[in-house]
PDB file of N, CA, C and O in Angstrom:
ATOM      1  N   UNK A   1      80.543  82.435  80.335  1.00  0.00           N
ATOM      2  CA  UNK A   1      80.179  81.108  80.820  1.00  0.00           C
ATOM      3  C   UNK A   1      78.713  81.146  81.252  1.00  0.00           C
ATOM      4  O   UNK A   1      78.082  82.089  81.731  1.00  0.00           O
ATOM      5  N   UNK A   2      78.264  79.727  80.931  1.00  0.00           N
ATOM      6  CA  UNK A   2      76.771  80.157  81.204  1.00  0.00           C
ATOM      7  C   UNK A   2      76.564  80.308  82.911  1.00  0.00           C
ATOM      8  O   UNK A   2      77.275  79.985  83.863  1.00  0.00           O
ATOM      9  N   UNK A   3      75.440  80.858  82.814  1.00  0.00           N
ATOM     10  CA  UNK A   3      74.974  80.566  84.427  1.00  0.00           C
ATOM     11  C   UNK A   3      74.807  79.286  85.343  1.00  0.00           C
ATOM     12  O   UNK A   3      75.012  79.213  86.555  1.00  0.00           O
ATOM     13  N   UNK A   4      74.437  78.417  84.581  1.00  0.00           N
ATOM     14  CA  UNK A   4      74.241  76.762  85.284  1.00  0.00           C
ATOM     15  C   UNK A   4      75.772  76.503  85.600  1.00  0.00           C
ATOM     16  O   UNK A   4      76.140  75.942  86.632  1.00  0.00           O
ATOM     17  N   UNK A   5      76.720  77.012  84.509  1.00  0.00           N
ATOM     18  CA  UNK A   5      77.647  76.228  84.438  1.00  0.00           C
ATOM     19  C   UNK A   5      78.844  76.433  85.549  1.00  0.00           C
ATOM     20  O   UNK A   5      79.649  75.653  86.058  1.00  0.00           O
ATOM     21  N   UNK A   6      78.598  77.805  85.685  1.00  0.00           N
ATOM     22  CA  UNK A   6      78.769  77.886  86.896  1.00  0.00           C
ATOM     23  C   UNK A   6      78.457  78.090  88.055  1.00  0.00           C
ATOM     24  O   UNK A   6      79.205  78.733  88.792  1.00  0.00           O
ATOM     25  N   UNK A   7      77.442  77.656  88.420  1.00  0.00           N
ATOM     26  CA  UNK A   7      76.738  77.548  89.685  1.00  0.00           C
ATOM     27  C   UNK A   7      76.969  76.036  89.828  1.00  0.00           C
ATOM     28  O   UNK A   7      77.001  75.574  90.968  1.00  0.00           O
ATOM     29  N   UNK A   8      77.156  75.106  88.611  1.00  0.00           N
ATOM     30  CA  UNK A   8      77.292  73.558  89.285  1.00  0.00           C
ATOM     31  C   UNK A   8      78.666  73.536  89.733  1.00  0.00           C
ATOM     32  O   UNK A   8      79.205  72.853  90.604  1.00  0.00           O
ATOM     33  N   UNK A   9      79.243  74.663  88.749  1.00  0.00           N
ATOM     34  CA  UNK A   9      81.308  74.363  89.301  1.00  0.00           C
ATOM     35  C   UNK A   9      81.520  74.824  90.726  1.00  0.00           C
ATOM     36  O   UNK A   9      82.415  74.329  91.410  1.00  0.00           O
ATOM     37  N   UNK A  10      80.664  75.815  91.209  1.00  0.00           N
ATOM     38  CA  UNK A  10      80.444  76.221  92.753  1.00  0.00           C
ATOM     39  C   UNK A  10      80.306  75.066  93.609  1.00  0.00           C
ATOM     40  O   UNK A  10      81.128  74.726  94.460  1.00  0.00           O
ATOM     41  N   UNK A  11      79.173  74.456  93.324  1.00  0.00           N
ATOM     42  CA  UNK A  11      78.662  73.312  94.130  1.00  0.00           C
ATOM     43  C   UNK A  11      79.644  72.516  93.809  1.00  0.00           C
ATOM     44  O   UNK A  11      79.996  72.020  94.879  1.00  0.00           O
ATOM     45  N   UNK A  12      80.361  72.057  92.887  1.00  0.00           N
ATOM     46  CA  UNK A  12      81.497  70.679  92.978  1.00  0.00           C
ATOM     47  C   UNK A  12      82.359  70.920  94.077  1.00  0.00           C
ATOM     48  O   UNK A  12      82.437  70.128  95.016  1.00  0.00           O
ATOM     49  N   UNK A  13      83.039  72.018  94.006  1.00  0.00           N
ATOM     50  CA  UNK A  13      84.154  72.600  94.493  1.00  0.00           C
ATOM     51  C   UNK A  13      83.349  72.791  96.208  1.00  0.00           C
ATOM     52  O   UNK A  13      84.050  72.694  97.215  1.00  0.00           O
ATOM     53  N   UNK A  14      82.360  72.969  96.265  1.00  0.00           N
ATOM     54  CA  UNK A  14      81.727  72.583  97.809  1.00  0.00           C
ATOM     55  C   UNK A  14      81.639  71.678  97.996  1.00  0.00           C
ATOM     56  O   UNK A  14      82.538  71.164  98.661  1.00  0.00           O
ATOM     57  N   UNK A  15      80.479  70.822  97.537  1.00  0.00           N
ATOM     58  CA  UNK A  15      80.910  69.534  97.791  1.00  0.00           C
ATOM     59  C   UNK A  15      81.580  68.898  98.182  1.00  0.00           C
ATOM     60  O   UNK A  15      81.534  68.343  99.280  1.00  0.00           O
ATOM     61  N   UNK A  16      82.486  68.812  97.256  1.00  0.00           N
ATOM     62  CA  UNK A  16      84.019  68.098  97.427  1.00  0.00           C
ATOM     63  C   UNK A  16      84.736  68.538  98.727  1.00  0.00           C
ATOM     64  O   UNK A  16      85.494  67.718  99.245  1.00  0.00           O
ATOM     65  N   UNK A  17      84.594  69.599  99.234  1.00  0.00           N
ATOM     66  CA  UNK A  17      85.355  69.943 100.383  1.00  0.00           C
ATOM     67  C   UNK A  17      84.632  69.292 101.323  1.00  0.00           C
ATOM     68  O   UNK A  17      85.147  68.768 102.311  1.00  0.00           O
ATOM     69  N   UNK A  18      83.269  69.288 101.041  1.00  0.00           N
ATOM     70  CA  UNK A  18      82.128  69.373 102.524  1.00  0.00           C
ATOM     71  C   UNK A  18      82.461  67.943 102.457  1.00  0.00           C
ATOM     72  O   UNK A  18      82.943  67.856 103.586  1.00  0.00           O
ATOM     73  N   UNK A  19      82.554  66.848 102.010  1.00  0.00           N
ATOM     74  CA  UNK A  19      83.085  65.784 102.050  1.00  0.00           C
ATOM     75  C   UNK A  19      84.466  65.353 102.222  1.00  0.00           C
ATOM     76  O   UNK A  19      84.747  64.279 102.753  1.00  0.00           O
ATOM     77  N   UNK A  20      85.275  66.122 101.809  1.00  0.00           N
ATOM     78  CA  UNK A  20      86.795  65.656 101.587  1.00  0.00           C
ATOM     79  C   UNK A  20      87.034  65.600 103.325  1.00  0.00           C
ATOM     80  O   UNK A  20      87.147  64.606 104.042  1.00  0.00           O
ATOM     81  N   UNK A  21      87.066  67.205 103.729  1.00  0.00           N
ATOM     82  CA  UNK A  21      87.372  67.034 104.613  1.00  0.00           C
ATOM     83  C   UNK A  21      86.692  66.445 106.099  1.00  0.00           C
ATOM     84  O   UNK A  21      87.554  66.442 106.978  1.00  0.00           O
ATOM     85  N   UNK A  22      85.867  66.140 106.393  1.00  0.00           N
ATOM     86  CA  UNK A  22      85.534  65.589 107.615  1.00  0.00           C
ATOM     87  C   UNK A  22      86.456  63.802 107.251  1.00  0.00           C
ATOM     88  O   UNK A  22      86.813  62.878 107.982  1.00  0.00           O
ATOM     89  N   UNK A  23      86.502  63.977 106.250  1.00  0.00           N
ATOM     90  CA  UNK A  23      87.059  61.640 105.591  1.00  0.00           C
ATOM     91  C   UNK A  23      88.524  62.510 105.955  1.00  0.00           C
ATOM     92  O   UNK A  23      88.956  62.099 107.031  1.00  0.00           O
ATOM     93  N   UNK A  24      89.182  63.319 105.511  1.00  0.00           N
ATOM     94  CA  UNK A  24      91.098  63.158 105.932  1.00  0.00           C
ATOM     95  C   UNK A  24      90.894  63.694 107.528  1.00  0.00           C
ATOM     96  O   UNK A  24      91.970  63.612 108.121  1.00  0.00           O
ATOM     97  N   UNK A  25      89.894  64.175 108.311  1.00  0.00           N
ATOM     98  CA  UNK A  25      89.524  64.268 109.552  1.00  0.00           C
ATOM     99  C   UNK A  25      89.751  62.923 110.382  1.00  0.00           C
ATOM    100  O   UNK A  25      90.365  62.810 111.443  1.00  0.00           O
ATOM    101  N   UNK A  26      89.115  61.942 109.650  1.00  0.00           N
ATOM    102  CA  UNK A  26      88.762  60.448 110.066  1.00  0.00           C
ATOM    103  C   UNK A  26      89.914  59.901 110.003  1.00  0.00           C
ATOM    104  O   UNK A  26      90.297  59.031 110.786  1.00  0.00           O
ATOM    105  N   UNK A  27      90.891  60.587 108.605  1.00  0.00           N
ATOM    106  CA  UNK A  27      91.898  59.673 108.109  1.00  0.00           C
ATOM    107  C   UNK A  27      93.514  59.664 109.256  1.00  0.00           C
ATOM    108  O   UNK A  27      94.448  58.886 109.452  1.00  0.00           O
ATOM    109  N   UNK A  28      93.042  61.136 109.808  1.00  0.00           N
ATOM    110  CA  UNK A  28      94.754  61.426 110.536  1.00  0.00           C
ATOM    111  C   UNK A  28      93.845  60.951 112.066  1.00  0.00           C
ATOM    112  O   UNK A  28      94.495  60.720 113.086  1.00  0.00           O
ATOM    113  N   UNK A  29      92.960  60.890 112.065  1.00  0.00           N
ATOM    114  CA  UNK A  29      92.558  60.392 113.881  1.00  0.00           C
ATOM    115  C   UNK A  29      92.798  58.881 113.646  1.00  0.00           C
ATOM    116  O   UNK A  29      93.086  58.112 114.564  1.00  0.00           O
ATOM    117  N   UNK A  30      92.675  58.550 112.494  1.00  0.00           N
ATOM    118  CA  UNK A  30      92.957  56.941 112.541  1.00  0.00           C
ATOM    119  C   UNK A  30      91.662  55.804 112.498  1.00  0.00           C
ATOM    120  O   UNK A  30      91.592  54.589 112.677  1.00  0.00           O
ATOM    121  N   UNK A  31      90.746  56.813 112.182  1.00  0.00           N
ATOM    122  CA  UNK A  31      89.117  56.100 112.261  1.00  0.00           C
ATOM    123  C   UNK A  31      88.366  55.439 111.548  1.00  0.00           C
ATOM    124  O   UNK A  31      87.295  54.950 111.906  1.00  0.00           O
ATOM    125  N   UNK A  32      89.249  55.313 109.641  1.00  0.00           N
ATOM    126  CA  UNK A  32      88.792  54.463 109.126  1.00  0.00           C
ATOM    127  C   UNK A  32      89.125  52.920 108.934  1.00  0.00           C
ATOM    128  O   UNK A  32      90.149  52.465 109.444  1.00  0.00           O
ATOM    129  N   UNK A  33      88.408  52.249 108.323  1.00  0.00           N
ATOM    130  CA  UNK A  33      89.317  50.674 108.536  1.00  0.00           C
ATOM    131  C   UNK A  33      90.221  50.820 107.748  1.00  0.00           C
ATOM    132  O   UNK A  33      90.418  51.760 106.979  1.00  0.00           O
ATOM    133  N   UNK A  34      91.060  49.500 107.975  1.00  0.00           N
ATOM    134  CA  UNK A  34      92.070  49.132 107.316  1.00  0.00           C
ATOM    135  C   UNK A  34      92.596  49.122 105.751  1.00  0.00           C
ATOM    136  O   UNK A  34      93.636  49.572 105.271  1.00  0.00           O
ATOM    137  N   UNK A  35      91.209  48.271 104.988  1.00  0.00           N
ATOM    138  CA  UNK A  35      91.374  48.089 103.885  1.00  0.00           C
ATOM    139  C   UNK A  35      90.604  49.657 103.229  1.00  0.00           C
ATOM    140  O   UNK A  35      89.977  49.586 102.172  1.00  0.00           O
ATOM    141  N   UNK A  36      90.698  50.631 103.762  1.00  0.00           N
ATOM    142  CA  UNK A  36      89.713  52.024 102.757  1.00  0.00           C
ATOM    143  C   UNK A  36      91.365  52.242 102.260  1.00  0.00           C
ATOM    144  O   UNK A  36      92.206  52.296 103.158  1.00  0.00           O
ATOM    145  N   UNK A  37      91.707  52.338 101.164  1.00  0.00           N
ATOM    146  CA  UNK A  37      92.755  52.590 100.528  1.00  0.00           C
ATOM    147  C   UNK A  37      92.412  54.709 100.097  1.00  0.00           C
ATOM    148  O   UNK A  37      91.362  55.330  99.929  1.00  0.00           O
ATOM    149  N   UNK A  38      93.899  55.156 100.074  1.00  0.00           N
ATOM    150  CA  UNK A  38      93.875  56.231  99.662  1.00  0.00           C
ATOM    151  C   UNK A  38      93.271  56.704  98.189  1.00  0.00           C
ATOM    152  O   UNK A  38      93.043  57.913  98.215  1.00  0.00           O
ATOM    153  N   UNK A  39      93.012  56.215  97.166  1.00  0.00           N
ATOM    154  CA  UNK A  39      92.117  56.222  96.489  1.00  0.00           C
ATOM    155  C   UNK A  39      90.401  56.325  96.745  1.00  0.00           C
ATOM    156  O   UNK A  39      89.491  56.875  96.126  1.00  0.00           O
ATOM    157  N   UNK A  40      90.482  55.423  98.102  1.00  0.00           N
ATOM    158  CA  UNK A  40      88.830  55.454  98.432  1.00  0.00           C
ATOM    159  C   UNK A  40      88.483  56.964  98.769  1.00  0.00           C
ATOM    160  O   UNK A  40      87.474  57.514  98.328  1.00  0.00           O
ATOM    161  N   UNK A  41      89.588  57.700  99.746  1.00  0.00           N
ATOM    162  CA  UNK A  41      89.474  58.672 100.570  1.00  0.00           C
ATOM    163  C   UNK A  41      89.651  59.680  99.320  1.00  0.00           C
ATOM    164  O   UNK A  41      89.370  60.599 100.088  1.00  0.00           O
ATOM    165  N   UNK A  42      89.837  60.263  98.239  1.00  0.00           N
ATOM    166  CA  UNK A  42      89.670  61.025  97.625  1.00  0.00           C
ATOM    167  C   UNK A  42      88.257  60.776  96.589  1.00  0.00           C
ATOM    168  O   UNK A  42      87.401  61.648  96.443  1.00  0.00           O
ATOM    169  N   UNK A  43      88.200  59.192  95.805  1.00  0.00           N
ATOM    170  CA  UNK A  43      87.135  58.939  94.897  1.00  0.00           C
ATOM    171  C   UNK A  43      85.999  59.147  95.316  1.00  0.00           C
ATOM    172  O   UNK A  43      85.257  59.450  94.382  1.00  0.00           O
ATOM    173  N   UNK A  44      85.214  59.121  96.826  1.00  0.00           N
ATOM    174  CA  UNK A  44      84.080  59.289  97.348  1.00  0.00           C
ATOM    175  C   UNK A  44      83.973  60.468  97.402  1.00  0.00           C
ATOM    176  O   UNK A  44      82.931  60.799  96.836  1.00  0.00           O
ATOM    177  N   UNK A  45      84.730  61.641  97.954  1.00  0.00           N
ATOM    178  CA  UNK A  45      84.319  63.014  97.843  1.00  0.00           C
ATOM    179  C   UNK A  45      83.782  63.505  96.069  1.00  0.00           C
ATOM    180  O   UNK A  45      82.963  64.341  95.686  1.00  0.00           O
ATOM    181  N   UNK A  46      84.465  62.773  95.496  1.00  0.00           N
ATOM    182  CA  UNK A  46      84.594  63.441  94.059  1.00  0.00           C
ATOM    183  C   UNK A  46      83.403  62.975  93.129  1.00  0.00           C
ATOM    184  O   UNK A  46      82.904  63.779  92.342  1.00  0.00           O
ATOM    185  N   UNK A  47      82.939  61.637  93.226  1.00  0.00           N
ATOM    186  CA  UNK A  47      81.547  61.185  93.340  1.00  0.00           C
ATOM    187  C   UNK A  47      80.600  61.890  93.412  1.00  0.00           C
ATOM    188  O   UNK A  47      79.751  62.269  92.604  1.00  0.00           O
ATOM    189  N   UNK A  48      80.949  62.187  95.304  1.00  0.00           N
ATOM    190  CA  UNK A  48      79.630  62.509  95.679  1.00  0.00           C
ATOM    191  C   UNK A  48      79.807  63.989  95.270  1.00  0.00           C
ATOM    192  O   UNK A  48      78.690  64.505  95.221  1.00  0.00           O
ATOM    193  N   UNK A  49      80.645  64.743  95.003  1.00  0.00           N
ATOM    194  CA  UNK A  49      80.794  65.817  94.472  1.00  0.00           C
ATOM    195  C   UNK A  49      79.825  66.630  93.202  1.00  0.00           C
ATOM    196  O   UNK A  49      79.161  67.667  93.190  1.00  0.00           O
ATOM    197  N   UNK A  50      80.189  65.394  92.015  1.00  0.00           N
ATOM    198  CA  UNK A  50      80.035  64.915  90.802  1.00  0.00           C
ATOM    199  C   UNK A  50      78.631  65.088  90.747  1.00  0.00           C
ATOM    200  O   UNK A  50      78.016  65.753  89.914  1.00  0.00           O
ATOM    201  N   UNK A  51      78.115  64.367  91.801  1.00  0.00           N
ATOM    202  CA  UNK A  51      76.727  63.893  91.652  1.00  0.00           C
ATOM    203  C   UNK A  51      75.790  65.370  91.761  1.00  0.00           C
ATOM    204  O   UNK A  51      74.907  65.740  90.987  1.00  0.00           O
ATOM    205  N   UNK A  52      76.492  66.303  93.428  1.00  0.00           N
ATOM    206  CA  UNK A  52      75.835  67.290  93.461  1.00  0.00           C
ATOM    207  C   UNK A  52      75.923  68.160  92.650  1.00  0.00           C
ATOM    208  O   UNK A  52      74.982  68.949  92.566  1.00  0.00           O
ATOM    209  N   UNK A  53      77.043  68.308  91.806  1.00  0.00           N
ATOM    210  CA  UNK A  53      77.290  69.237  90.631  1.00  0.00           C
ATOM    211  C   UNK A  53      76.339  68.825  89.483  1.00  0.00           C
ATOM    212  O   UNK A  53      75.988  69.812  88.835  1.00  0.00           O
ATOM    213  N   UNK A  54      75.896  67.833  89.106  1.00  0.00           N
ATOM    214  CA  UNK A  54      75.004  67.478  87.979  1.00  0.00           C
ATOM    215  C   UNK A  54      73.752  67.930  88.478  1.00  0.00           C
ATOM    216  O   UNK A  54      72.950  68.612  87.840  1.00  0.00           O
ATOM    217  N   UNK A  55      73.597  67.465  89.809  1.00  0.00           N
ATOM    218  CA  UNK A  55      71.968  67.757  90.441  1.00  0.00           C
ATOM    219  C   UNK A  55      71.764  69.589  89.836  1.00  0.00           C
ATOM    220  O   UNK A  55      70.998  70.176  89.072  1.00  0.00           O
ATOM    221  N   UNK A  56      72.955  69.963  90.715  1.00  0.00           N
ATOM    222  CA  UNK A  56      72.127  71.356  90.440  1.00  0.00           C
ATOM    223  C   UNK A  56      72.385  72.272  88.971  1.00  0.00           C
ATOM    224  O   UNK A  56      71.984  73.335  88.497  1.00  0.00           O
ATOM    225  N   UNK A  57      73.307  71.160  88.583  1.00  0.00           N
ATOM    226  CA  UNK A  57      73.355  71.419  86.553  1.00  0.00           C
ATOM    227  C   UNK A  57      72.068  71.894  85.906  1.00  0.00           C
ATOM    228  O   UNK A  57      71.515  72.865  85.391  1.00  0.00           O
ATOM    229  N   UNK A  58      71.915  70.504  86.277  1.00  0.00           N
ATOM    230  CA  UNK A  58      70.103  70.719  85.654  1.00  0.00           C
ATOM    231  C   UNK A  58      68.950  71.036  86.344  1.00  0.00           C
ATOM    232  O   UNK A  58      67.979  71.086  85.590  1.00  0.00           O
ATOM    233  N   UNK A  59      68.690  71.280  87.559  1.00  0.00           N
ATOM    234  CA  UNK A  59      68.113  72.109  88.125  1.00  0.00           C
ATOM    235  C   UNK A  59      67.897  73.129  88.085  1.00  0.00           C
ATOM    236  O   UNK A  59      66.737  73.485  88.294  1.00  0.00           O
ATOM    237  N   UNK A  60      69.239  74.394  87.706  1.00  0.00           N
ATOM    238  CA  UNK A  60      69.696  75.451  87.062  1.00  0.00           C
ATOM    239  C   UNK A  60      69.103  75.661  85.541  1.00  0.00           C
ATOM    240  O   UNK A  60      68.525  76.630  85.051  1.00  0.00           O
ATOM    241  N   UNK A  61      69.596  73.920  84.773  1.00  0.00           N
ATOM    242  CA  UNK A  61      69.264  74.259  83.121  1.00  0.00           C
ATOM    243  C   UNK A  61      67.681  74.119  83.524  1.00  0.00           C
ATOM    244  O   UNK A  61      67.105  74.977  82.855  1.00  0.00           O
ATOM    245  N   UNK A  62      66.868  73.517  84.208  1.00  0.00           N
ATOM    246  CA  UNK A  62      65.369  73.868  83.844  1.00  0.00           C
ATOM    247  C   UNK A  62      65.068  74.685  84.338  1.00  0.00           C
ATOM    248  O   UNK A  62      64.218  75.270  83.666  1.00  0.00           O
ATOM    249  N   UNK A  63      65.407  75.489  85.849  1.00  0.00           N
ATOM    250  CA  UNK A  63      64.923  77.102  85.375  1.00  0.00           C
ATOM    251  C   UNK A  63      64.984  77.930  84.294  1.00  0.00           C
ATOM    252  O   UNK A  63      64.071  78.741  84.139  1.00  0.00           O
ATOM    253  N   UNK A  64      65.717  77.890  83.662  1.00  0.00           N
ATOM    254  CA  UNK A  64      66.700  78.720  82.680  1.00  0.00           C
ATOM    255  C   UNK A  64      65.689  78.313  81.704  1.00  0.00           C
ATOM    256  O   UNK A  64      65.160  79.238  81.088  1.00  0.00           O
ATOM    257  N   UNK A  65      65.253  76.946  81.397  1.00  0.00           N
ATOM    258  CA  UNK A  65      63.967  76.963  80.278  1.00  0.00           C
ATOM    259  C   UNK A  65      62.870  77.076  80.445  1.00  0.00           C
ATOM    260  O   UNK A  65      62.004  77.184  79.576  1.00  0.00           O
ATOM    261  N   UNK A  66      62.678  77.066  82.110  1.00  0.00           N
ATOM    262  CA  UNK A  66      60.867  77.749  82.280  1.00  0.00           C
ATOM    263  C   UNK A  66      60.916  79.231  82.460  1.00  0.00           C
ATOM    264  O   UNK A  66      59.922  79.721  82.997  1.00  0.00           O
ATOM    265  N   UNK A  67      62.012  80.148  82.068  1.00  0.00           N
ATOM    266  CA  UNK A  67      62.194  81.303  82.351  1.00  0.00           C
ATOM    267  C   UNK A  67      61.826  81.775  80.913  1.00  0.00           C
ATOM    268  O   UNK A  67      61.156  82.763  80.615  1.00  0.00           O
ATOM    269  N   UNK A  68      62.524  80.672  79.912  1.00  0.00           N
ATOM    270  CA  UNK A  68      62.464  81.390  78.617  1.00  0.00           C
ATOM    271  C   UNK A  68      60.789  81.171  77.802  1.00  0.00           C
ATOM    272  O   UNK A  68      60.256  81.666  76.809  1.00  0.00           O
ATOM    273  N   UNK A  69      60.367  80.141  78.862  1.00  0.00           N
ATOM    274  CA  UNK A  69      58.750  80.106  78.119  1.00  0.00           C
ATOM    275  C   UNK A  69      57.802  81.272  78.705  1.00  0.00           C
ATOM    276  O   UNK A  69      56.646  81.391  78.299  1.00  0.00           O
TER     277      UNK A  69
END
């Protein structure tokens, strides 16, 4: 597996926690509103997950091509 590819699957799988959990934190104290449906409380970690996993995708893939010049 390449190297980017897994260094972004690292970061998802962080991400996703570093987010998941402080929101089911919120969710069993009772702190979000009403209408955040259980869908909200998983789709936002995974997002914002998503997002940091691409960031450092290619962050990773352009070292990897200023290494090879």
């Amino acid at each position: 597996m390449k190297d980017w590819m897994e260094r972004a699957l690292k970061t998802f799988v962080q991400a996703f926690f570093g987010v998941l959990v402080p929101e089911l934190c919120l969710i069993l104290n009772g702190g979000l509103p009403e209408d955040f449906t259980a869908w909200q409380a998983v789709l936002v970690p995974l997002l914002t997950s998503a997002l940091a996993a691409g960031i450092s995708a290619a962050w990773n893939i352009v070292l990897e091509h200023l290494k090879e010049e």
